[in-house]
Structures are given as C-alpha cells and as structure tokens.
N, C-alpha and C positions, 0 to 999 in steps of 0.2 A: 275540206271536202264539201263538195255540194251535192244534195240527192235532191234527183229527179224524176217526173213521172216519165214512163216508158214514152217513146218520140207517139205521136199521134200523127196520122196519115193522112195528110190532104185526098179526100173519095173521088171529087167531080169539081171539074172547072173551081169556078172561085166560091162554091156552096162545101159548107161541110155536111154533110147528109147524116150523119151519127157520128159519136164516138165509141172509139175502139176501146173493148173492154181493161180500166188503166189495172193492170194488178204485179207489172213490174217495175221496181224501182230499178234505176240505174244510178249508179254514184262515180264520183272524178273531181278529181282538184285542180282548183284553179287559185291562184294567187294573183296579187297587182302592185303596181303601181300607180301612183294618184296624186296630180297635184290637183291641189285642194284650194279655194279660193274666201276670202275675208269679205264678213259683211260689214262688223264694227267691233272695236279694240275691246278687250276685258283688261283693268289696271292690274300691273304685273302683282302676280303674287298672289293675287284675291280674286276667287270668283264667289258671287251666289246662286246659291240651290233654289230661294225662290221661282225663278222663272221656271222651274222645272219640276219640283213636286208644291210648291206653296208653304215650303215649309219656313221657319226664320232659322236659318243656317248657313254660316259662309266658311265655307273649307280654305282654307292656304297652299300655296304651293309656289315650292323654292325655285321648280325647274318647266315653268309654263316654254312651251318651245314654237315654235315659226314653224308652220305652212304654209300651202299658194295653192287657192282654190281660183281656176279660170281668172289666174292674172294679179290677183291681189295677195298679199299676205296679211297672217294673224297667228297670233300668240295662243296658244289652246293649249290646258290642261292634259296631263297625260290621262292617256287611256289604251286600253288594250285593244290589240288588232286580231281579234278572232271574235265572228259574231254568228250565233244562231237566225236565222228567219224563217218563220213558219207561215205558209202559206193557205189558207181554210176558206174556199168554195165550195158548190155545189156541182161539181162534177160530175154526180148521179154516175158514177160506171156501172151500180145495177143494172141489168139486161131488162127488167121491165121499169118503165119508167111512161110516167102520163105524159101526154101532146105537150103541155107548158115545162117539164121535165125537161124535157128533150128539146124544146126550144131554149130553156136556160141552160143546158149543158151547152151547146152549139156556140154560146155568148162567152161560157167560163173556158170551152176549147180556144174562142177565139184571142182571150186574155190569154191565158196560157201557152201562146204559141208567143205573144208579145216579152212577155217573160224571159221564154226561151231563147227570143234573140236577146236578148239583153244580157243574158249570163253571158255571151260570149263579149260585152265592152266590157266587163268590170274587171279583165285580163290587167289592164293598166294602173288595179290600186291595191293598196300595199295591203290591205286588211285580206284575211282568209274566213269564207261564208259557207256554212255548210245551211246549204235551201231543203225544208220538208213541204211536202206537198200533202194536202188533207181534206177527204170527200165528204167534206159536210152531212151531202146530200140533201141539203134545203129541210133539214130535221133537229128539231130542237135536243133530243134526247142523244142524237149523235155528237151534235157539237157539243155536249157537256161532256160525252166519255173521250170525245178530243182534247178540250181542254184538260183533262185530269191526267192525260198521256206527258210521259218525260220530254218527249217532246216538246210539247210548249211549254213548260213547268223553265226547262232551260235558255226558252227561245229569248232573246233581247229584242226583239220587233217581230208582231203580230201583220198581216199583212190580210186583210176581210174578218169579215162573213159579208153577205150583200142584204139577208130579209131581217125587217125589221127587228122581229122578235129576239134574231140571233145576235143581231146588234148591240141590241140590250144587254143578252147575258152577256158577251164577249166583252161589251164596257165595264160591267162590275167583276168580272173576272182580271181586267187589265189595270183595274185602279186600286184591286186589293191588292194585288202582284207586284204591282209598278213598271207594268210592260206596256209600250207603246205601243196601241192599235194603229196602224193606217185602214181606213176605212174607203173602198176604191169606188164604188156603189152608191150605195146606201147611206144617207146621211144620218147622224145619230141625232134624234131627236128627245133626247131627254135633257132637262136644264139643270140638272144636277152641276155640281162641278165636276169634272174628271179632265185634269192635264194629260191626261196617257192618251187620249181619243185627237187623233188627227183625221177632219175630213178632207180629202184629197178632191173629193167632188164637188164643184162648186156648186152653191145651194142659191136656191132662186133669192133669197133674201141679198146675200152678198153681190150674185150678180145684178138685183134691180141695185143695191148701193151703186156699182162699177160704173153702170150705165148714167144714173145722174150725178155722176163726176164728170162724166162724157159731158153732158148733155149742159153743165153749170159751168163748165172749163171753155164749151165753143157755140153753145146755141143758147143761154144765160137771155138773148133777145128775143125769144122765140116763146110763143106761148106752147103750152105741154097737150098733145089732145091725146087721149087712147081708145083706141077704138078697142070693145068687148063683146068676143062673138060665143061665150061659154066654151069652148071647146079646152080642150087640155092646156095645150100654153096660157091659154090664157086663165087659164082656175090654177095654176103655178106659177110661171111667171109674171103674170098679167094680176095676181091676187098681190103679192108679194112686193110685185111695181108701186100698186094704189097705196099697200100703206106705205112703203118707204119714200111716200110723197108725201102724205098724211106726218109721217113722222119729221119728216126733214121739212114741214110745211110749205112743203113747194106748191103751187096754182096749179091745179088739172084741168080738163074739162074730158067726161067721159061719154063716150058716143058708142049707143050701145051699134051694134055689125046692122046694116038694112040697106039694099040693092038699090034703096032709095033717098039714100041721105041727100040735104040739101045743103050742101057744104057751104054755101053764099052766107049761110045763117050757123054754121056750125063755125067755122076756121073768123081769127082774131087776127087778121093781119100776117104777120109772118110768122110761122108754125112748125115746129117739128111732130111729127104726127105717127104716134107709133101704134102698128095694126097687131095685137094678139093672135094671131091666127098660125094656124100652118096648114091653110088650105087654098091651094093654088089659086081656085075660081073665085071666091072670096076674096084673097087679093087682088085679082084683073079688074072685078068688081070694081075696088076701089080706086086701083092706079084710072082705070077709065074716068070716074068719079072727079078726079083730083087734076086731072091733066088739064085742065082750064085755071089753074093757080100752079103751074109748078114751077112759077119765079120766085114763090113765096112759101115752099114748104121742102121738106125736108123727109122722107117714109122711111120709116123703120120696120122691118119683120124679122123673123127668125130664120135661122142657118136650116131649118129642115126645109123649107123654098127653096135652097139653093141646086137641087136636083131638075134644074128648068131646060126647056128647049126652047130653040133660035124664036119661037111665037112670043116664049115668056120675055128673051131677053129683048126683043124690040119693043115689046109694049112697057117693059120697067126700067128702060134707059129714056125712057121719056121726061121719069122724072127722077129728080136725085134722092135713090134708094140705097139705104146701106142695111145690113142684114146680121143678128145677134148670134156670139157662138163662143164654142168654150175649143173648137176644133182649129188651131190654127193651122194646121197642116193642110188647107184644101188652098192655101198659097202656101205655097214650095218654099223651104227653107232649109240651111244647110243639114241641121239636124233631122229632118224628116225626112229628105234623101240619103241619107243615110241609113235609117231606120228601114226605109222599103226598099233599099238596094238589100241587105243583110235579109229581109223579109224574105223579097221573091227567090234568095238561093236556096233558102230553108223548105220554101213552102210551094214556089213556083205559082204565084199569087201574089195582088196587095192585098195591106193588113187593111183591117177594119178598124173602125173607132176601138171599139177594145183590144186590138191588139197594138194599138201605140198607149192604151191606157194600161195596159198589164207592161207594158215596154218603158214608159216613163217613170209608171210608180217602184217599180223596182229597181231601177238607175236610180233613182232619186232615194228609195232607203239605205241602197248600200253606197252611194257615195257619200251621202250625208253621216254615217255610222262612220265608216271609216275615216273623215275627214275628222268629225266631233264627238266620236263616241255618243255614251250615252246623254253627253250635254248639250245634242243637238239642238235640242228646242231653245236652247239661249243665241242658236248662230243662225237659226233660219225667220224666227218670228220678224215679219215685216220686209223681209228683204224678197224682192219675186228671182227666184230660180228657172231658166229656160230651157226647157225637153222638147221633144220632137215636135208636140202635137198641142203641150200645154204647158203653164208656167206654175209654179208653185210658188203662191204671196200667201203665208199662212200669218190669219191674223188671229191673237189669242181673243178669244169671246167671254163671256163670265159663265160658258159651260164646256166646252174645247175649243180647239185651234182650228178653224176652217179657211178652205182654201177660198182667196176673192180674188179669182182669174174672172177673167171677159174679153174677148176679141170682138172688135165693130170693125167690117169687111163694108167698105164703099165699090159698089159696083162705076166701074167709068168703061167705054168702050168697047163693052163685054169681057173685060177683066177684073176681077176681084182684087185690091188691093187693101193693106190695112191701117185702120187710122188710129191715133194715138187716142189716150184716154184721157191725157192728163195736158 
C-alpha cells in the first residue's frame, strides 16, 4: 500500500499560485519488479555491519542470493521486501500562512509533484512501499509530535525536513532509531557521527573537491585565478573553493570583482579562471575584460547564468566558457525525457529543479531498499548511481554520507554539452 497526499492541482500556466488545502489521504497498491544492479562482491557467506551502524559485528549467512541491478549482478543478503517511507516537509496546508510560507509550500508542491511521478516507475520492483506524507509545517514542535507518531516509529527510510533546526532533531532522532534519514535540502551540519544521515544534496564543500578533480585531471597546466565579488555563490561556493585549495595546497590567485581589472598584470600565462558570481553584468564585465587572452584562458561560472539570451551567448562564445551545476538535465538525457514526458501528462507543464529532485530522491530510496534492504549503505558508498536530473556518489565523511555529484556544462556553438571530471 502507498498513502498519498490528495492529487494537488496545477492553478495557472507553469506557476503554482497556492496550495490546495492537503487534508485527504488517498491510498493504492502497487507492487514491482526490479532488476537490480552490482557495485562490488560481498565474500559469500559474510557480510559486515560496520559499514552500516560502526558497530564490530559480522552476521553469516548460508543463503546470500544473485541480483541484477542495470546490468550487473551481486550476491546480497536476504532481506525483506515490504518497506515503510515517511515523507516530512513543510507543506504548510494551514490556510494562513506568511509570504516566505507560501513560497516554501510552492517548492515542497513542486517536490511533491516529482514524487508523484515517480510512484508510478517503481511498478517494475518486486518490493511493496507503503508512502506517508507529513506537514511539518517548518515548526519545530510539530516535527517532534511527527516523529513520536507510529508512523515513523515504523518507517525504514526517513525522507526530509529541509530547516536547519529540524535537521538536527530529525538526525538525533534517526541515529537513536537506526532509521535512515535522506536529507533532499538542507545539508546536515553537525560533525557528530551519525551513519543514518544521508545528504542527497550536494554541499559546496564536496562540489569545490568535484571541481579540482576537474580542474587537476585536465587543466593541472593552468594557473588557478578566482575572481570574488561577495555575493552569494561566491560566500558558498567561492568560500568553500578557497579552502579546498588551501587544504589540497593547490596555487590560487584571488582577484577580488572591479570593472576595472588589469588582467595584463592579473593572469600568469595560461589560466583557468573561475568567476563567483551569478550576475549576468558582472560577467560581460569580465568576458569583455578577458577577450584580449582568450587563446590562453579557460572561464568558469555557475549554472544560474545559464538563463541567457542570443546578447549573452555571442559575447561568451567568445571565449571558452564552461558553467558549474548539479542540474544535469538542462542537456537531455534519456532518463530526464522521460521523467518530463510522465511530468507533462500529470501536470500539463515542465517540472522544476525540485520536481526531478523529489522525483530522483525517491526512485533512488526505493530502488536501493528493494534492491539491498536495509544494507544499503554497504552497496551504494562510492559508486555514482544515475537519475533524471542528478547522480548519486555518496561518500562516507567522519560525520554522514554526502552526495559528491558535479556536472561541468562546456558551452560550444550555442550548445551546452558535458564534460567529464575525471
């Protein structure tokens, strides 16, 4: 059985303008089919439970048995094929609700609808899910009488909260328990240990690592410049860059954003040169800047640029610009045609970033549960898994497992294509 919240109603063109008050559940069974695919061997007969609680414990088992996950097989431990998943957002269905309210209901409709497509692939795997859905309400005191609910008490995978605070309880809640949080938002930032806390969202930490993999793998001859204009990406990812150069002792040279750089005096010969910014004119700025070297450099910016017109793109095919993202679906791939084909019959609209990230993350709990049971975390740590929009390389940390996804989009021709990391 899966319970769901009542269908939510597309208002106006591709805006949702409110949400419809959720206060009916619906429920319906669905069963599947699943071939399941192998990352690497467990020696028959023995697995251990370290990777998965930290405990020194190794179970036996007489009758480990063969799957095939996307093409590969592996030997995995029995496990049971009925799983609970509790689903805990801020969906605010109150009828009053403040401006930022009602814009963060608008984001959790827009997951939730990603969701909803996605309960209809999980038709093809053999495990049975019964889904609850649960309104936060972005209130601490609510998510405590959530979590105390049979409900979750029952659930085997946890699936949010997004604010910070709720984060936190829901981590100490999930590591008392021994229930797997995925966390789709909000990254957990406490350095505790907790193995139950998977971040799904990739954190600017992991994505500056992704990027000077990139950057050591194919530009290794190239000196490092960043340019810093204070604004957001760059007090995030642009903070996060500086030390995981600092840390990895990589050569920087950082130039703080001025319409006036003297790049004759700034750039070291041949450069790759990446701009913090996600502000369009600030970038022209610079491409203007730089287009008297661009045999010799290389520009990097963020995926939020890539909302440009035909001005933007003559002036940044000038020079070879490639642009940072965790969205790989803005190049078409078979799995995200897919995903907005199923989309538009539902909804009569494309989905949004959150609606292939509420659409990913839940293909990816229940296939991986049904595939591995609760031994999952021994089958996915290190290996990247691909969904519509994003991959999953969950690496274990000495405080959870965080995802370290990164796509780098090379613009050539006025087409986006994407280039390897490694």
């Amino acid at each position: 059985m899966i319970l769901v919240l009542s269908p939510l109603q597309l208002l106006s063109g591709s805006k949702f303008i409110r949400l419809l008050i959720l206060s009916i559940l619906i429920s319906y069974n669905t069963y599947a089919n699943s071939t399941i695919s192998q990352y690497f061997p467990i020696n028959k007969g023995r697995i251990s439970l370290n990777a998965i609680n930290n405990e020194s414990k190794t179970e036996n088992y007489d009758s480990l048995y063969e799957i095939t996950f996307r093409g590969k097989k592996i030997l995995v431990p029995p496990h049971k094929k009925s799983f609970k998943i509790a689903v805990l957002l801020p969906f605010h269905t109150d009828a009053i609700n403040s401006t930022i309210d009602k814009k963060r209901a608008n984001v959790m409709l827009e997951y939730y609808q990603g969701i909803k497509t996605a309960i209809k692939q999980i038709d093809s795997l053999e495990s049975k899910f019964i889904i609850s859905f649960h309104d936060t309400d972005n209130d601490t005191n609510q998510l405590k009488s959530i979590l105390a609910s049979k409900d979750i008490k029952e659930a085997d995978l946890i699936i949010g909260p997004t604010s910070k605070r709720q984060v936190e309880i829901a981590s100490i809640y999930c590591k008392k328990n021994r229930t797997p949080l995925f966390l789709p938002i909000t990254n957990s930032i406490s350095s505790d240990h907790n193995p139950y806390v998977f971040d799904l969202n990739p954190s600017n930490t992991l994505k500056a690592r992704e990027f000077l993999t990139y950057f050591k793998s194919h530009h290794s001859d190239k000196s490092l410049v960043i340019i810093r204009d204070k604004g957001y990406f760059d007090r995030t990812f642009g903070k996060a860059l500086v030390a995981e150069c600092k840390q990895q002792q990589i050569s920087i040279k950082i130039v703080p954003y001025s319409t006036n750089t003297d790049w004759s005096k700034t750039l070291n010969g041949n450069s790759l040169v990446i701009h913090t910014t996600q502000d369009k004119i600030k970038l022209n700025y610079t491409v203007t800047g730089l287009q008297a070297y661009r045999d010799n450099i290389i520009l990097v910016g963020s995926d939020k640029l890539l909302d440009f017109n035909d001005v933007d793109y003559n002036q940044w095919e000038k020079l070879n610009i490639t642009f940072l993202s965790e969205n790989k679906s803005q190049v078409a791939n078979p799995r995200s045609n897919q995903m907005k084909v199923a989309y538009r019959m539902d909804y009569r609209d494309d989905p949004s970033w959150f609606s292939y990230m509420g659409y990913d993350h839940f293909l990816f709990a229940c296939e991986i549960l049904d595939a591995f049971g609760n031994y999952f975390p021994l089958f996915i740590e290190n290996k990247e898994i691909t969904y519509s929009n994003t991959n999953f390389s969950m690496k274990r940390t000495e405080s959870t497992f965080k995802n370290q996804y990164l796509v780098i989009f090379r613009l050539v021709n006025g087409q986006l294509t994407i280039e390897n990391i490694k």
